[in-house]
C-alpha positions in Angstrom: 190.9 -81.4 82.7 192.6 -78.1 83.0 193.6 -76.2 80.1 195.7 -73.2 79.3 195.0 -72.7 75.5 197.1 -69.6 75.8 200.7 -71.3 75.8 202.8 -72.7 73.1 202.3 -76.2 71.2 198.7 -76.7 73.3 196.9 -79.8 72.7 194.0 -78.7 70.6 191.9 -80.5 68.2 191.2 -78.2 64.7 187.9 -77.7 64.2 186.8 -76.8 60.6 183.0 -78.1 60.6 180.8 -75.7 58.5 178.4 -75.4 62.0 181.2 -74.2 63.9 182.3 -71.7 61.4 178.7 -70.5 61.1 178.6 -70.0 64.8 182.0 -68.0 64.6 181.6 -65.8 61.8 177.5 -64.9 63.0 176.5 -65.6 59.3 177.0 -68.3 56.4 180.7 -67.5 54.3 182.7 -69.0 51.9 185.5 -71.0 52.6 188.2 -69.4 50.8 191.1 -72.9 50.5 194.2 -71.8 49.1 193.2 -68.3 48.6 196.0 -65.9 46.9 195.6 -62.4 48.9 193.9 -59.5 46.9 196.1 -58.2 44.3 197.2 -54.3 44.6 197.5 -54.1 48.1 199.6 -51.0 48.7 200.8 -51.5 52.0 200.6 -55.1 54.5 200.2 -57.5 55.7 201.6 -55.5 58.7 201.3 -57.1 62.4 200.4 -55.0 65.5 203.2 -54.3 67.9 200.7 -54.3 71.1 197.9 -56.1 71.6 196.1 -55.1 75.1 192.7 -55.7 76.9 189.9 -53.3 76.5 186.8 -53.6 78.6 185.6 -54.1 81.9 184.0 -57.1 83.8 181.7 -59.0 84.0 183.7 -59.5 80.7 186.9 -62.2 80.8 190.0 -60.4 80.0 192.3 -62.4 77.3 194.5 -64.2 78.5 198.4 -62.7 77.6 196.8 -60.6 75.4 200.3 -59.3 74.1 201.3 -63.3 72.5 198.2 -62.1 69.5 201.4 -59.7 67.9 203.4 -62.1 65.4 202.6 -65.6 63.8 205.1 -67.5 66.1 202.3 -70.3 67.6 202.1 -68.2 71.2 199.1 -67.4 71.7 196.7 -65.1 73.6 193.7 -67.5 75.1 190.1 -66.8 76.0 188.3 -67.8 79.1 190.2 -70.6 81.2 186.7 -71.6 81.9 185.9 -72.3 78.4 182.7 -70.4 79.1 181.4 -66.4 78.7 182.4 -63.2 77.0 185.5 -61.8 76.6 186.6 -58.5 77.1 187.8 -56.6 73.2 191.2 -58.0 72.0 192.5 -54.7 71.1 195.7 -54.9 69.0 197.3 -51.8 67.6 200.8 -50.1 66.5 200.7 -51.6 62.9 203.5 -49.4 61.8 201.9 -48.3 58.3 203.5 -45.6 56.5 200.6 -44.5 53.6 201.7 -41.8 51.4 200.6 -38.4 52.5 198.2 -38.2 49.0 197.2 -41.5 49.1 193.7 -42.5 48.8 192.4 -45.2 50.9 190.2 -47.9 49.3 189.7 -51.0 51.6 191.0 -52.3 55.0 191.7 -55.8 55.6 192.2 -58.1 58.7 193.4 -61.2 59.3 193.0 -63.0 62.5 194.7 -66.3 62.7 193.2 -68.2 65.3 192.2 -71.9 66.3 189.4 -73.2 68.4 188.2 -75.8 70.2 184.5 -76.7 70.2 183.5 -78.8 73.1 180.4 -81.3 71.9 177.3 -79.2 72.8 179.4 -76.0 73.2 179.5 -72.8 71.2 181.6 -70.5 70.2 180.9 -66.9 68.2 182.2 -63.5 67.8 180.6 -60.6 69.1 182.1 -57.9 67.8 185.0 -56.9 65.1 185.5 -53.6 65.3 188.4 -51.3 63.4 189.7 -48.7 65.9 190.8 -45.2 65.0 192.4 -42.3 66.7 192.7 -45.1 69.7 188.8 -45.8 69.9 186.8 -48.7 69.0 184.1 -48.1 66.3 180.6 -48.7 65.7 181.1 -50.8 62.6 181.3 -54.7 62.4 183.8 -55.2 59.0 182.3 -57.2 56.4 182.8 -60.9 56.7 185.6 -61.8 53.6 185.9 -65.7 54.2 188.3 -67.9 55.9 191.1 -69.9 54.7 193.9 -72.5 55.8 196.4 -70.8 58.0 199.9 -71.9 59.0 199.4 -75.3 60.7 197.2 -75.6 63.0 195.7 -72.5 63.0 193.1 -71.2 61.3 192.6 -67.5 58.8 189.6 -65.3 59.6 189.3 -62.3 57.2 187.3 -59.3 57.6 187.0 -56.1 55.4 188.9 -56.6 52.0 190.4 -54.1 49.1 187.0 -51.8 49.3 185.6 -52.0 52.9 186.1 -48.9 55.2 184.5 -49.7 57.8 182.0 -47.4 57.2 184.6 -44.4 57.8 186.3 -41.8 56.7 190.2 -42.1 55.7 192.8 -40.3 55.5 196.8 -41.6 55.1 197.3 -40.1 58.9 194.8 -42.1 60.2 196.0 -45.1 59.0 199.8 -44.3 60.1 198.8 -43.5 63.6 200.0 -45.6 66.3 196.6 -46.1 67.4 195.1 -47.5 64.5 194.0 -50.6 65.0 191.1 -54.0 65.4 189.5 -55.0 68.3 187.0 -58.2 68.8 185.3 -60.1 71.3 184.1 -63.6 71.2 181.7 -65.2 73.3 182.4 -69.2 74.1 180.4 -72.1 75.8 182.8 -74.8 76.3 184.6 -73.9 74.0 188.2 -72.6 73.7 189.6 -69.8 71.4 193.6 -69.4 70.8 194.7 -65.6 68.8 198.5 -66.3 67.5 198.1 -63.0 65.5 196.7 -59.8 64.0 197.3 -58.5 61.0 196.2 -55.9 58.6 196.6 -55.0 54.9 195.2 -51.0 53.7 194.7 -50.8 50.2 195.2 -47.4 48.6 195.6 -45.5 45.5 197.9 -42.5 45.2 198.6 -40.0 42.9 202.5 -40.8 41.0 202.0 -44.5 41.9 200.9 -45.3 38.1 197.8 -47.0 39.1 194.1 -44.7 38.3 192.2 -44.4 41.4 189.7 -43.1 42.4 189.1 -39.7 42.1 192.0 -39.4 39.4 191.9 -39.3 35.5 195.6 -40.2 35.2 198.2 -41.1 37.2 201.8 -41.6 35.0 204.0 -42.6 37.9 205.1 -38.9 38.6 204.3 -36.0 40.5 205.5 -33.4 37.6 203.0 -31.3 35.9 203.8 -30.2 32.2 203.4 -33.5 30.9 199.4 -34.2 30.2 199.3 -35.4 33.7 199.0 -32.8 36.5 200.6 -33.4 40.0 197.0 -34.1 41.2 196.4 -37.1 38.6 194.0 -34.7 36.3 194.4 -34.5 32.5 195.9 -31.4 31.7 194.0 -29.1 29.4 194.1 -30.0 25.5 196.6 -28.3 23.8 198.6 -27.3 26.7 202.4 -28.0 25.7 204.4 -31.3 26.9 207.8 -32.9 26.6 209.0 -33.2 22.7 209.6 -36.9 21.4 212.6 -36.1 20.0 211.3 -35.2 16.3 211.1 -31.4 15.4 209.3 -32.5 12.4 206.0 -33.4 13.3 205.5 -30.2 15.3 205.1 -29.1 19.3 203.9 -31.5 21.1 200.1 -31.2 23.0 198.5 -32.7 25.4 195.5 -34.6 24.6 193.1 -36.6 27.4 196.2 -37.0 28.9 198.2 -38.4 26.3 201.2 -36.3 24.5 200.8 -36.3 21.2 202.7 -34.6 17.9 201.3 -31.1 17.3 200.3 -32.2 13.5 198.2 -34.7 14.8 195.6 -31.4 16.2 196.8 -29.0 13.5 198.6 -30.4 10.1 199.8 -26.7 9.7 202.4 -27.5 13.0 204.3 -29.8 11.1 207.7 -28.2 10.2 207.0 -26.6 6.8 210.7 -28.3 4.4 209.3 -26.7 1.1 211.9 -24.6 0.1 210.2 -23.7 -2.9 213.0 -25.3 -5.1 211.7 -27.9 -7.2 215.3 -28.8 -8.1 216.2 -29.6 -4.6 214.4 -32.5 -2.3 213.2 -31.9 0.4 212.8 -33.9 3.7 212.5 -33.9 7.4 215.2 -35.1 10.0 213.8 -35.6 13.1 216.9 -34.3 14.8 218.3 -31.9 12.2 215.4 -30.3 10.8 214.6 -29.5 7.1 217.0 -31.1 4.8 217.3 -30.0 1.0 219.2 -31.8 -1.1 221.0 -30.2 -4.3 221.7 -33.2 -6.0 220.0 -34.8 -8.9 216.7 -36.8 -8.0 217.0 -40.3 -8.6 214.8 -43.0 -10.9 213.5 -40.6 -13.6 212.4 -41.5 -17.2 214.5 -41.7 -19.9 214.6 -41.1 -23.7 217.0 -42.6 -26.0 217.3 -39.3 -27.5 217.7 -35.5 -26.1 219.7 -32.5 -26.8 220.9 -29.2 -24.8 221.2 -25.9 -26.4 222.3 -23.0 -24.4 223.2 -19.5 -25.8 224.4 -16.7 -24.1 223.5 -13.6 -26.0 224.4 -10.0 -25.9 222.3 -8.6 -24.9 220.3 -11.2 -22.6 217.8 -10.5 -24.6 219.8 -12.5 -27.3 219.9 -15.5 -24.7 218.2 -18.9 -25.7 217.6 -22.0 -24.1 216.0 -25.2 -25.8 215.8 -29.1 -24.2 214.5 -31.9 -26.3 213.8 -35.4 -24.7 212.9 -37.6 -27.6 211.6 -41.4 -28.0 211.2 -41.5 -24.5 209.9 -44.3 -22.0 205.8 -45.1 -21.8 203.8 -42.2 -20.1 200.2 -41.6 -19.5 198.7 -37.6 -19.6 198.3 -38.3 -15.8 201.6 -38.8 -14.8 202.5 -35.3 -16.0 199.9 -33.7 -12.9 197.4 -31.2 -14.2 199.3 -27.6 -15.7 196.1 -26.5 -16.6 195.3 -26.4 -12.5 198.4 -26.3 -9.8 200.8 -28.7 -11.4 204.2 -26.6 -10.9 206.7 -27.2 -13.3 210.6 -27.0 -13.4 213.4 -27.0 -15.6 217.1 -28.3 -13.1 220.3 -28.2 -15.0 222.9 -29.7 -12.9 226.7 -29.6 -13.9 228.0 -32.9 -12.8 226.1 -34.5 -10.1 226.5 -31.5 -7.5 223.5 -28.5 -7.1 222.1 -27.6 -9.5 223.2 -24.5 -12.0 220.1 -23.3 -13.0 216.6 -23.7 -12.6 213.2 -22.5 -14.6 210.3 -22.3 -13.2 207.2 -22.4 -14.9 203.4 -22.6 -12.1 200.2 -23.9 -13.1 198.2 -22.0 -15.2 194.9 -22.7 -17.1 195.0 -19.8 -19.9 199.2 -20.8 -20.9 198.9 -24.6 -20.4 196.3 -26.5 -22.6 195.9 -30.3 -22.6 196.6 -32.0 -25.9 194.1 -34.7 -26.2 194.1 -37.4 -23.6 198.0 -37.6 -24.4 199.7 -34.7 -22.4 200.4 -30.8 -22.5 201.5 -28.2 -23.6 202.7 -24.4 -22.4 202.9 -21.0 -24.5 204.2 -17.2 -23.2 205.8 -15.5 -25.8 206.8 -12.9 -23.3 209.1 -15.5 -21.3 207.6 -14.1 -18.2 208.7 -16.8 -16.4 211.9 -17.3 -16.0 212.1 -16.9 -19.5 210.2 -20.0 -20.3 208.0 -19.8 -24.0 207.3 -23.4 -24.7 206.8 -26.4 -23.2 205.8 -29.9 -24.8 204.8 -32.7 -22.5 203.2 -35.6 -24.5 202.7 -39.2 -23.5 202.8 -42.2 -25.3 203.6 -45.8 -25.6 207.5 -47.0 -25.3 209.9 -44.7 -27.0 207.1 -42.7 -28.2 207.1 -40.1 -25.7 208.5 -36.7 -25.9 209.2 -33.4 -23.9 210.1 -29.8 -25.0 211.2 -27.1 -23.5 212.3 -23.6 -25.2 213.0 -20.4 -23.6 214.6 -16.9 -24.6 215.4 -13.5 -23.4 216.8 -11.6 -20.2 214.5 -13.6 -18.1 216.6 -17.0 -18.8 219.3 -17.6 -16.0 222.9 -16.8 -16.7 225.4 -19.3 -16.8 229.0 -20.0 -16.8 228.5 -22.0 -20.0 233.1 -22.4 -20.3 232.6 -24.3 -17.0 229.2 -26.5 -17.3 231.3 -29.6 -19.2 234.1 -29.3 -17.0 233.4 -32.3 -14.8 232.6 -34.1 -18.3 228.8 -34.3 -17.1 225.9 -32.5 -17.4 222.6 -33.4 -16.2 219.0 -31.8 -17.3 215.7 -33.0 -15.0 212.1 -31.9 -16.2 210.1 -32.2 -12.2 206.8 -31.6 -11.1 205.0 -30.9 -7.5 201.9 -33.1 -8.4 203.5 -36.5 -9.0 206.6 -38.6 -8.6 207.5 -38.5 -12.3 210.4 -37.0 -13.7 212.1 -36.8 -16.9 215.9 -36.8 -17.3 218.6 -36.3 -19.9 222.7 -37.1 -19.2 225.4 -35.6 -21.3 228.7 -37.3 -21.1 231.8 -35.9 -22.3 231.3 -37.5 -25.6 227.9 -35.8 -26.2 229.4 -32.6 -26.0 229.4 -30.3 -29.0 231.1 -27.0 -27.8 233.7 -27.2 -25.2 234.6 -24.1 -23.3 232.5 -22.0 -24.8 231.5 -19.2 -22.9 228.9 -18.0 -25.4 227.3 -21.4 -25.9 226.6 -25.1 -24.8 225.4 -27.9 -26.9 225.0 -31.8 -26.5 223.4 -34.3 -27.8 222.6 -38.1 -27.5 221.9 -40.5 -29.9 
């Protein structure tokens, strides 16, 4: 019976046995049924645009070797005689278009064939060669499996995501027109049909987001100045990189690649928001910057008695300042910090609700402050040297036990406007550490007031 296994819709019986593919594939494989193709393939499956002979007799040539460029079921055919070895298939022009940086991992190729095997006939391939720069190699690819193809044909793969073909690669190569595969077969009544090549080059390059090989990063860019050179290297620690927007945790530095706060290498880079004003609070806005805030702090202690005596002498030295918070609420000797060590003290007095008017200051000190008990503190300078502060009481206790003092005199006391403190009919007095979040607060209304417009004095008191 003649047959032409080259031409369209030939009658052909599929043969899938496991001895025929062991005699095609020249080794034992897996059959692969259903197989999803590799993940991360960068470029493919491509098909060749020419597909030619190469070799000379006494090898067959293939017949229409040009039909083996696109999955349409024409076909190029092997011997009409069902019987020798044919010359190398070659197919090439795959039209690939690797990035320039690219690295290449793995080659793949699909043949999509189907075969006839004649009882007592053989079929096998010779050869399965990748060709480069136009010439066939020395190299057999690695056999990957076969699977199902389009019906009735069959998929042989060769190669995969990490076989090169035991050659060197380089993007060019792989975009040349005369990159390639070539195969022979050898047949004893048997019959081979090709409907197609087709190749898939896996690759890795450098701004595709995906580490390959020979990279330590790879963000998707090819920008340096952000942790991740324009080669895919990490940039060196502590080199500077894009801010995140917040000017309060310091200048951002690269870190294994990674750009991270500056306070995270150095607590020092975080912007610095102390003032030095205990009477103001302090924060960070990530956009804005340091923010200090002149109004009264909120949620401090009361007492359900205090009083405010200011005098303003002449001379200053005449000047006097005393604030009593009495039967205040339940406080322990630790909530007042440690005066003895670094526990900074201040005195805010705030006319209405607004900055405050003035402010004593009184630091730490272990010789001026001495603990009383286990119950709290207490602060003596008869020179006023600070801020004209000369005694301080802090002493804990249970509910409406509690009490604070605070006296001053001299030139060192601030001067005030006293004719103006009650004229927004408020006046507020805050007692504030550095060491803890307690504070201590008195509020004069208008009907606590006992001078009015006085500019040589201020007095108020609460029952």
């Amino acid at each position: 019976m003649g047959i032409r296994p080259f031409l369209r819709d030939e009658m052909v019986v599929r043969c899938r046995s496991s001895s025929w593919i062991a005699a095609a594939l020249l080794g034992s494989l897996t059959v692969v049924v259903g197989a999803v193709p590799p993940a991360g393939a960068d470029q493919g499956p491509k098909f060749a645009t020419t597909a030619v002979n190469e070799g000379t007799p006494p090898d067959d040539p293939w017949q229409q070797p040009e039909a083996a460029t696109a999955s349409d079921n024409v076909y190029a055919g092997g011997p009409l005689t069902g019987i020798g070895t044919t010359q190398y298939l070659k197919a090439t022009g795959f039209g690939f278009s690797i990035p320039h940086n690219a690295v290449i991992e793995g080659i793949e190729v699909v043949v999509e064939a189907r075969v006839t095997v004649v009882p007592g006939g053989s079929f096998q391939v010779v050869a399965e060669r990748i060709v480069k720069g136009g010439v066939i190699g020395a190299t057999d690819g690695s056999i990957e499996g076969m699977q199902p193809g389009p019906f009735p044909d069959d998929l042989l793969l060769y190669g995969g995501p990490t076989d090169l073909w035991g050659e060197m690669w380089t993007p060019a190569d792989i975009n040349a027109a005369d990159f390639g595969f070539a195969f022979k077969i050898n047949v004893d009544t048997s019959f081979v049909l090709v409907d197609s090549i087709s190749i898939t080059v896996f690759s890795t390059a450098c701004g595709d987001g995906q580490v390959g090989s020979g990279e330590q990063c790879d963000d998707g860019n090819l920008a340096d100045g952000d942790c991740c050179s324009s080669t895919c290297q990490f940039e060196p620690a502590g080199s500077p990189c894009p801010s995140d927007g917040d000017v309060c945790n310091g200048t951002e530095r690269c870190f294994v690649g990674n750009c991270l706060p500056g306070a995270i290498f150095d607590p020092d880079a975080a912007l610095d928001c102390d003032d030095g004003n205990l009477c103001t609070r302090d924060s960070c806005d990530p956009i804005d910057g340091c923010v200090h805030d002149p109004t009264p702090v909120g949620g401090c202690r009361t007492a359900q008695k205090s009083m405010l005596i200011l005098k303003q002498g002449s001379p200053d030295s005449k000047d006097k300042l005393i604030w009593k918070w009495i039967k205040g609420q339940a406080t322990g000797q630790e909530d007042f910090g440690v005066p003895t060590g670094t526990t900074q003290y201040a005195l805010c007095i705030y006319a209405g609700t607004v900055s405050a008017t003035a402010d004593y200051v009184v630091p730490g000190d272990a010789v001026k402050w001495s603990a009383i008990a286990t119950k709290g503190y207490k602060y003596k300078d008869a020179s006023g040297a600070n801020d004209g502060i000369t005694k301080i009481l802090l002493k804990g206790g249970a509910p409406d036990k509690s009490k604070c003092l605070v006296k001053g005199k001299g030139a060192n006391l601030d001067d005030l406007a006293l004719e103006t403190l009650d004229d927004n009919g408020l006046v507020t007095v805050q007692l504030v550490n550095d060491s803890t979040s307690v504070c201590f607060e008195s509020t004069f209304t208008a009907a606590d007031f006992v001078t009015v417009d006085d500019p040589t004095q201020f007095k108020a008191k609460t029952q």
